[in-house]
BAFI-3210 file (N, C-alpha, C; in Angstrom, 3 decimals, decimal comma, padded with zeros to 6 digits):
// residues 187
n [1|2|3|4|5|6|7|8|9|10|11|12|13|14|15|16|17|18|19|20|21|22|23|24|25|26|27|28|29|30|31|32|33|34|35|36|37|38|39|40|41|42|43|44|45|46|47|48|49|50|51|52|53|54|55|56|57|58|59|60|61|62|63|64|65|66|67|68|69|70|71|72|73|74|75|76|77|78|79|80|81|82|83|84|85|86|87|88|89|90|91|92|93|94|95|96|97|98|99|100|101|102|103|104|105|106|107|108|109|110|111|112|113|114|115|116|117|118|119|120|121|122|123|124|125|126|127|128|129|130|131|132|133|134|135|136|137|138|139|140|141|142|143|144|145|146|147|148|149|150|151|152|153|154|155|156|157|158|159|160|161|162|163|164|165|166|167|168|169|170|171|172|173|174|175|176|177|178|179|180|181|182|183|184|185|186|187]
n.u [000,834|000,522|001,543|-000,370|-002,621|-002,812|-003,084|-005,696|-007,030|-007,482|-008,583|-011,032|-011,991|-011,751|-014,496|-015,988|-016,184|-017,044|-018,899|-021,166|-022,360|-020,773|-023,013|-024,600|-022,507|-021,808|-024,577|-024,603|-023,076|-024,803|-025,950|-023,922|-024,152|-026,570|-025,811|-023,493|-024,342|-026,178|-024,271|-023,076|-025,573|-026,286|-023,351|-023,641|-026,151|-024,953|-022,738|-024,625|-025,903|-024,267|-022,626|-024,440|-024,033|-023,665|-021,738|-021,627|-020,210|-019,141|-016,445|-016,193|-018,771|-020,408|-018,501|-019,530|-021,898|-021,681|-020,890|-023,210|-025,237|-023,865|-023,940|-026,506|-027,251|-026,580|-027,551|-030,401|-030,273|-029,950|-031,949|-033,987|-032,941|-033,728|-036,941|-037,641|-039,696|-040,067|-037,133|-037,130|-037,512|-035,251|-033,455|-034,271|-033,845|-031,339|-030,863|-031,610|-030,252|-027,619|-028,126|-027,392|-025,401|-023,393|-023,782|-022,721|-019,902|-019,344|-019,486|-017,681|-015,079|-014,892|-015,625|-018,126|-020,987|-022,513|-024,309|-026,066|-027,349|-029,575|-031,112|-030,717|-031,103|-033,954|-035,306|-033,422|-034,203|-036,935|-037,045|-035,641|-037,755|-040,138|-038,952|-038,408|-041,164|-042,147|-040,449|-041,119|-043,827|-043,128|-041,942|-043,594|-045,732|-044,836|-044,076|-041,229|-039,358|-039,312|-042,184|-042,238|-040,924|-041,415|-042,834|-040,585|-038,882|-040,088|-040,214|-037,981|-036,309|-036,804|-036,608|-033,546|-032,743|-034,529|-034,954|-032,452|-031,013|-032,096|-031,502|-032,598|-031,405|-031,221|-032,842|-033,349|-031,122|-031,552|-033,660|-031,953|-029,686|-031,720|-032,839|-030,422|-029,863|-032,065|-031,666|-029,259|-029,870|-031,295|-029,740]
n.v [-001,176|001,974|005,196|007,181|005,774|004,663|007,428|008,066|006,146|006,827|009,309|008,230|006,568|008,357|010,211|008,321|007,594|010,555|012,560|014,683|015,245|015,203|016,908|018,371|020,037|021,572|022,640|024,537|026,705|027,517|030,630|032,297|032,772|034,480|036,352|037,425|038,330|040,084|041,864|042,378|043,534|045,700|046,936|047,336|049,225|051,312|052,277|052,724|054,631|056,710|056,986|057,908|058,498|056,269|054,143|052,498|050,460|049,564|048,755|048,483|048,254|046,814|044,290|044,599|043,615|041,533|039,919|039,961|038,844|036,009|035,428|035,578|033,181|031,245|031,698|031,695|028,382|027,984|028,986|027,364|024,744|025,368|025,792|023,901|021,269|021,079|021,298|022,992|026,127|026,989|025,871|027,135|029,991|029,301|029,069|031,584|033,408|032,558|033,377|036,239|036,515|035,764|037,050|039,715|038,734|038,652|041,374|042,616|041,391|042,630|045,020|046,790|046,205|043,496|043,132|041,181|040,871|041,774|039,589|037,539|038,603|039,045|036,594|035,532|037,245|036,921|034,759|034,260|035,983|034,430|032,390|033,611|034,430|031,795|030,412|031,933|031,829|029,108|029,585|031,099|029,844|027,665|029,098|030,110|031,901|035,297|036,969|039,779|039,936|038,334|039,864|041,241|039,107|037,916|039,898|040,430|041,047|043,440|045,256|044,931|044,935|046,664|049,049|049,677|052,267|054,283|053,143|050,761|047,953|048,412|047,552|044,750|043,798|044,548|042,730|040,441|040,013|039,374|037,129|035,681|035,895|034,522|031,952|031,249|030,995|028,791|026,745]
n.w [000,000|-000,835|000,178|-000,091|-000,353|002,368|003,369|002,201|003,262|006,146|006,325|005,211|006,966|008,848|007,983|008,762|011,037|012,552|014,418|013,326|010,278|006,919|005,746|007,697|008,441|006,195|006,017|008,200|007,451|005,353|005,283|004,523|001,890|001,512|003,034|001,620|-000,335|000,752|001,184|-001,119|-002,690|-000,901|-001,734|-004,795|-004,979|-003,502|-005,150|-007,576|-006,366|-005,913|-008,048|-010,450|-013,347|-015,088|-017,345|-020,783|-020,022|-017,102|-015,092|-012,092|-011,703|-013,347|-012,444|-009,559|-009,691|-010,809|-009,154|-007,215|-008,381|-009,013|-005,888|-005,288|-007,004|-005,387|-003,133|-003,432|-003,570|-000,592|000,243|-000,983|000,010|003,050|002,976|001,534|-000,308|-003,722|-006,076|-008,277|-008,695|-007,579|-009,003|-011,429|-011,363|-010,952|-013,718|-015,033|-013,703|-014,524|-017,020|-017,452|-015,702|-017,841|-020,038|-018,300|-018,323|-020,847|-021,523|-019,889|-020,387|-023,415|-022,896|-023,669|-023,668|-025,350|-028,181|-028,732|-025,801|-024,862|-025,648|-024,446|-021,489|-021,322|-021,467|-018,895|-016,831|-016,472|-016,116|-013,645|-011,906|-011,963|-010,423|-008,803|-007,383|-007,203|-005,363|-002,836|-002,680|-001,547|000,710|002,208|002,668|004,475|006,657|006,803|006,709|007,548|007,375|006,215|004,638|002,152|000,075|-001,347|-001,295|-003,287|-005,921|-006,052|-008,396|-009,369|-007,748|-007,779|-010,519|-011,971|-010,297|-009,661|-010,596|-008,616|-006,532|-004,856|-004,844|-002,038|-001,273|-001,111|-000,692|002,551|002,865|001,900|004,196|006,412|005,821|005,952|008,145|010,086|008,763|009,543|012,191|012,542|011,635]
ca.u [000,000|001,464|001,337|-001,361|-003,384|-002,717|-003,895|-007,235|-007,924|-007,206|-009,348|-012,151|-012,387|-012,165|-015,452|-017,411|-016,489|-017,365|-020,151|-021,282|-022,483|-020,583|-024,253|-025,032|-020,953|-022,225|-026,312|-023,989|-022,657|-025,524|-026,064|-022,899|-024,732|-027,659|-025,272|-023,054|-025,846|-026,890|-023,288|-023,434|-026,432|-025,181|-022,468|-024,337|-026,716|-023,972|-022,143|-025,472|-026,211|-022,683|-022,513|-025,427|-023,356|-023,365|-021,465|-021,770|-019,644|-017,822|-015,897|-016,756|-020,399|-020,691|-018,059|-020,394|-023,262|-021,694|-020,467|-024,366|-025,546|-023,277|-024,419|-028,195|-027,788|-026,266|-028,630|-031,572|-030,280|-029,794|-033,639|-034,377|-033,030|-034,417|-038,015|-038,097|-040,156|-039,217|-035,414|-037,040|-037,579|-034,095|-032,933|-034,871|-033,417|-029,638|-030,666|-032,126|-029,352|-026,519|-028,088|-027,607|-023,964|-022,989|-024,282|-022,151|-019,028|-018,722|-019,477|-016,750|-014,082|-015,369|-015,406|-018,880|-022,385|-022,585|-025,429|-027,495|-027,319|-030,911|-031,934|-030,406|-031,393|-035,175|-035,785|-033,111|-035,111|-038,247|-036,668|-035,721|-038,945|-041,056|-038,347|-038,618|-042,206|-042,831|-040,168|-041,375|-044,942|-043,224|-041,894|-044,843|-046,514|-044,049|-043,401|-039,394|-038,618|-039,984|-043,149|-042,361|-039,424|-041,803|-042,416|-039,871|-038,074|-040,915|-040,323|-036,460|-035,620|-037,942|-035,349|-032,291|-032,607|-035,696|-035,214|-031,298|-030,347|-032,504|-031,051|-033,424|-030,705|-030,883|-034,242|-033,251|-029,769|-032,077|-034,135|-030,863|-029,220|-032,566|-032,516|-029,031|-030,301|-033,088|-030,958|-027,838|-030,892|-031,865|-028,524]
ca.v [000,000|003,525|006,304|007,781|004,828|004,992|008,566|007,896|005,201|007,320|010,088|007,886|005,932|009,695|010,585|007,300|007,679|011,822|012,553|015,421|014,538|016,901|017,601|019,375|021,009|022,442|023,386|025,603|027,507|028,493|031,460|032,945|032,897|035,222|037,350|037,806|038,636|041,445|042,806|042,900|044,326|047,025|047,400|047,746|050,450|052,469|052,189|053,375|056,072|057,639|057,784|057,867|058,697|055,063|053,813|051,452|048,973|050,166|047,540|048,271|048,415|045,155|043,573|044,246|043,600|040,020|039,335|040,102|037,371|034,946|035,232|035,471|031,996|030,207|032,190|030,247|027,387|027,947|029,618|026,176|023,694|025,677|025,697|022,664|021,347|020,800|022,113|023,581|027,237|027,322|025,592|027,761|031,127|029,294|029,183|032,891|034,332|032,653|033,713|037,530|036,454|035,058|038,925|040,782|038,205|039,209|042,706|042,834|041,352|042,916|046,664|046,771|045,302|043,317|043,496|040,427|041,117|041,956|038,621|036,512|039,060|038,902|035,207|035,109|038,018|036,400|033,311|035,022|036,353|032,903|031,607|034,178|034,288|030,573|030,407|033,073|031,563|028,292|029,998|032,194|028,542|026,771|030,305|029,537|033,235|036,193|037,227|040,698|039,491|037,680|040,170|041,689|038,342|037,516|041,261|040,859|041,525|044,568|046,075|044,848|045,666|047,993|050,431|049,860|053,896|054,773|052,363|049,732|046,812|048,253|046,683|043,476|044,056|043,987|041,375|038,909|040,164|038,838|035,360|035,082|035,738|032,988|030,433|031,121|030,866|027,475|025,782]
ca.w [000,000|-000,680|001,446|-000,850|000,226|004,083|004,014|001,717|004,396|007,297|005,504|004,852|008,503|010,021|007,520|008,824|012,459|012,914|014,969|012,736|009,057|006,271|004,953|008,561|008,304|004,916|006,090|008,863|006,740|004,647|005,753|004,295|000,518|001,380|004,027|001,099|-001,328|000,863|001,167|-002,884|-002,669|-000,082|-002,714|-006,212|-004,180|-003,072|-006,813|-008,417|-005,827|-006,305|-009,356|-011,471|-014,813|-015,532|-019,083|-021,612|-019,506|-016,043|-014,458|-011,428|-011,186|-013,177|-011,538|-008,403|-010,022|-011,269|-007,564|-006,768|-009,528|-008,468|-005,144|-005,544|-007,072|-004,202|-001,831|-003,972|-003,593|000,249|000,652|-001,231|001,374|004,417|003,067|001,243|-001,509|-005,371|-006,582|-009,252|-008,212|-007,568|-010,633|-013,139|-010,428|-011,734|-015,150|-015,262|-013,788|-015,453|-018,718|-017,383|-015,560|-019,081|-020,800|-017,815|-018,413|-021,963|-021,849|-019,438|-021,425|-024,438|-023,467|-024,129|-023,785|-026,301|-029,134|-028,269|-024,295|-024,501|-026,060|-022,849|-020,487|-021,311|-020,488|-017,843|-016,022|-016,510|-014,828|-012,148|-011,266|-011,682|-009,417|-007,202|-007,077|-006,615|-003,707|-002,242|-001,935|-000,528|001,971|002,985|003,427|005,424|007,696|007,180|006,595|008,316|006,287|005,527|003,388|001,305|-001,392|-001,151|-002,194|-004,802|-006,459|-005,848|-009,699|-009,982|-006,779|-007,711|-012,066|-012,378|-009,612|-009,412|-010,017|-007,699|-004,915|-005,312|-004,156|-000,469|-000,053|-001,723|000,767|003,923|002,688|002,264|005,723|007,324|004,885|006,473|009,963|009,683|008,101|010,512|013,701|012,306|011,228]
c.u [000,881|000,787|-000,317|-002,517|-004,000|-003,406|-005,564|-007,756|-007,728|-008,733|-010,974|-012,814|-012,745|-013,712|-016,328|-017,343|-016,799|-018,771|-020,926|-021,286|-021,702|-021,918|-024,084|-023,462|-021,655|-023,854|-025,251|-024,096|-023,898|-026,102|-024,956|-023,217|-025,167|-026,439|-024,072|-023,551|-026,238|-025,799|-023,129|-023,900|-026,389|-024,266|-022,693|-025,156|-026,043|-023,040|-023,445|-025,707|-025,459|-022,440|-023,527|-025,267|-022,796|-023,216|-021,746|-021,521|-018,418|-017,463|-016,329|-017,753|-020,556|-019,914|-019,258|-021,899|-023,372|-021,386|-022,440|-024,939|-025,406|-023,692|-025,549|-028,352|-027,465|-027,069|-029,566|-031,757|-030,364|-031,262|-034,158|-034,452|-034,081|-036,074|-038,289|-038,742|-038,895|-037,922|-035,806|-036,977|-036,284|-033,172|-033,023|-034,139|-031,999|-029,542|-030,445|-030,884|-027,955|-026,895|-027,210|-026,072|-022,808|-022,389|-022,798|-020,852|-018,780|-018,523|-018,166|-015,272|-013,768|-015,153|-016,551|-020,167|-022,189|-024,178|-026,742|-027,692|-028,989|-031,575|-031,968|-031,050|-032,780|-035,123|-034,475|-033,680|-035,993|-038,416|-036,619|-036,264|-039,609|-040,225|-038,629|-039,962|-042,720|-041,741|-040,262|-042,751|-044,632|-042,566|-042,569|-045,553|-046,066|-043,382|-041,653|-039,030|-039,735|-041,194|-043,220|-041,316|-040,360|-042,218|-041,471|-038,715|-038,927|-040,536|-038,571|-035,640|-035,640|-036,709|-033,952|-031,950|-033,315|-035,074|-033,590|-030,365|-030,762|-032,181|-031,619|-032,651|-030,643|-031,830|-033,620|-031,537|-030,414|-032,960|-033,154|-030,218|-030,473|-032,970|-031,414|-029,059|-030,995|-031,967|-029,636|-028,823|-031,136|-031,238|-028,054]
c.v [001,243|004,731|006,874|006,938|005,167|006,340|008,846|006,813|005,821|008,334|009,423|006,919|007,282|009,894|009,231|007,357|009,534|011,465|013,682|014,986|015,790|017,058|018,573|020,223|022,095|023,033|024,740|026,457|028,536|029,772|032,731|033,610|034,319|036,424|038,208|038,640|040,147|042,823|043,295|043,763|045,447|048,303|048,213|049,100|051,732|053,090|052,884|054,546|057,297|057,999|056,952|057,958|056,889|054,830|052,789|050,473|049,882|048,778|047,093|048,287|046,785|044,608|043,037|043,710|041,595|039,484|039,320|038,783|036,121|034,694|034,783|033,672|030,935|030,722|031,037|029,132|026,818|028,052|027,787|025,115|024,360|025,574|024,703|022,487|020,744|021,848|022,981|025,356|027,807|027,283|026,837|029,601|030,965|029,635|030,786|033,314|034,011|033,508|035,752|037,384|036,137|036,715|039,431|040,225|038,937|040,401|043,500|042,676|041,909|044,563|047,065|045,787|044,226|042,821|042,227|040,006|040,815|040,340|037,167|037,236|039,303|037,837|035,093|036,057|038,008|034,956|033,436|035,421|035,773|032,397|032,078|034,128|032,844|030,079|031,144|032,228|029,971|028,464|030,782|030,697|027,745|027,787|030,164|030,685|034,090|036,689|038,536|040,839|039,148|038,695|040,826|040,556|037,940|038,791|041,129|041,173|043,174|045,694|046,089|045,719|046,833|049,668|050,709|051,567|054,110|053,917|051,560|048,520|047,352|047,820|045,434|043,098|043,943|042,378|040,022|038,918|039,325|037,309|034,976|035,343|034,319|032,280|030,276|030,802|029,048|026,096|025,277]
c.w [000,000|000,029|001,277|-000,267|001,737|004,211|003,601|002,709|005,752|007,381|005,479|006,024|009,302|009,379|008,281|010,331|013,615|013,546|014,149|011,747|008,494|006,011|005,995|009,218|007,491|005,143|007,614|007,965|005,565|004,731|004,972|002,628|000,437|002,104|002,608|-000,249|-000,872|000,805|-000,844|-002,952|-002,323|-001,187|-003,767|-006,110|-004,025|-004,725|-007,164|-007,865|-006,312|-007,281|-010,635|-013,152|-015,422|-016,882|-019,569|-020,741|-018,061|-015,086|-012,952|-010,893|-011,900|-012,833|-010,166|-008,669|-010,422|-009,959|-006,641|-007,093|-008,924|-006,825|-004,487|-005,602|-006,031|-003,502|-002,317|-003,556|-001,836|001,136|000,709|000,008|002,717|004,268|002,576|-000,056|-002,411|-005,645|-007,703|-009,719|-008,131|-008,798|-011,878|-012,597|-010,952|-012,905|-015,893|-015,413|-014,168|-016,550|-018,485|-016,836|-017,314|-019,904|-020,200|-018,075|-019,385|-022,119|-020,875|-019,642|-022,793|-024,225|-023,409|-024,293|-025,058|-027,111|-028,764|-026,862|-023,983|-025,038|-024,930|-022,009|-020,354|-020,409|-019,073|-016,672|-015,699|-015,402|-013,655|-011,692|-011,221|-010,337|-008,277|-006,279|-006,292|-005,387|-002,836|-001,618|-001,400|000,475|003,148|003,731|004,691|006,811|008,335|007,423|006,897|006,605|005,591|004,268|001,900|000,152|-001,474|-002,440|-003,411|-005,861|-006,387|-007,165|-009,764|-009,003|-007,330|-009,277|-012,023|-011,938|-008,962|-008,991|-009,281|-005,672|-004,488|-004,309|-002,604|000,080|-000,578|-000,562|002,277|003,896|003,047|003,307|006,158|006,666|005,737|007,536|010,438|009,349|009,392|012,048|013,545|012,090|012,643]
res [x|x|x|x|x|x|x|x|x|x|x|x|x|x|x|x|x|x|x|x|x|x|x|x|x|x|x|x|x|x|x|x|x|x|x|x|x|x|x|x|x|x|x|x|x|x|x|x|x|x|x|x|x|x|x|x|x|x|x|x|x|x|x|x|x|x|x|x|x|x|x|x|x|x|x|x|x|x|x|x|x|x|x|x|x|x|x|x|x|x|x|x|x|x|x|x|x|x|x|x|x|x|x|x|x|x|x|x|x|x|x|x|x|x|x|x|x|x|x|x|x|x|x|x|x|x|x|x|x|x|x|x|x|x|x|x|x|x|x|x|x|x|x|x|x|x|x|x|x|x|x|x|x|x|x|x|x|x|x|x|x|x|x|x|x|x|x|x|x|x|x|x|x|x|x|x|x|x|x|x|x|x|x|x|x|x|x]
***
């Protein structure tokens, strides 16, 4: 047996004799998704407030705006476990907002939006608001998350895109601070 061995069997006797499963290591932690989601959020808010002269493509607003994205979708997936139900809400919440992480990727290497931005960012905006909507009302059912959140997170596009210049992401920023309160109370 080579060493390599000895330590994959050391490794894999410590995983079967823990008292602690990794699943409930990794349901800890969830909390860190949404908490990071709202600091985005925080972020993107403060970026649009400041400066309203927004260009074609500024690095750092979609930067923050793709660090938002990317966040959102692990939150989803985090809302998901705690209330339960079908994956699909979350799923179709990954799909959405890759299509719109995909958009801000290129337009960021690129210099520049690029020309068929708007043809991803329809349906992945649309996604993202079915998703939001229908985990929104299974969490109103199952009273996982405080109830004034709930449209708040059903409407969470309409804050974060719609009403963005106007500072929009600081409700969608308290919303995920109090997702990542709840979930960190419950873990």
């Amino acid at each position: 047996m080579t060493s390599i061995d000895h330590a994959l069997d050391r490794h894999a006797h410590a995983a079967t004799t823990t008292a602690k499963p990794a699943a409930r290591d990794l349901a800890a932690w969830q909390w860190a998704a949404p908490l990071g989601a709202a600091l985005a959020c925080t972020a993107a808010a403060t970026i649009q407030l400041t400066h309203p002269e927004y260009t074609d493509v500024d690095p750092l607003n979609d930067g923050t705006f793709l660090a938002l994205l990317a966040l959102t979708v692990v939150s989803f997936h985090a809302v998901r476990r705690m209330v339960g139900g079908s994956a699909w809400p979350a799923w179709l919440a990954t799909v959405g907002i890759s299509l719109l992480i995909v958009g801000v990727v290129v337009g960021l290497v690129q210099g520049t939006d690029p020309e068929w931005f708007f043809a991803l960012a329809g349906p992945g905006l649309l996604s993202w608001l079915v998703a939001s909507i229908a985990l929104a009302i299974r969490a109103w059912r199952t009273r996982t998350l405080p109830r004034w959140c709930m449209p708040i997170f059903a409407l969470q596009v309409s804050f974060v895109v719609m009403a963005s210049n106007a500072g929009g992401a600081l409700v969608a920023a308290i919303m995920w601070a109090a997702v990542a309160h709840r979930i960190a109370r419950r873990a």
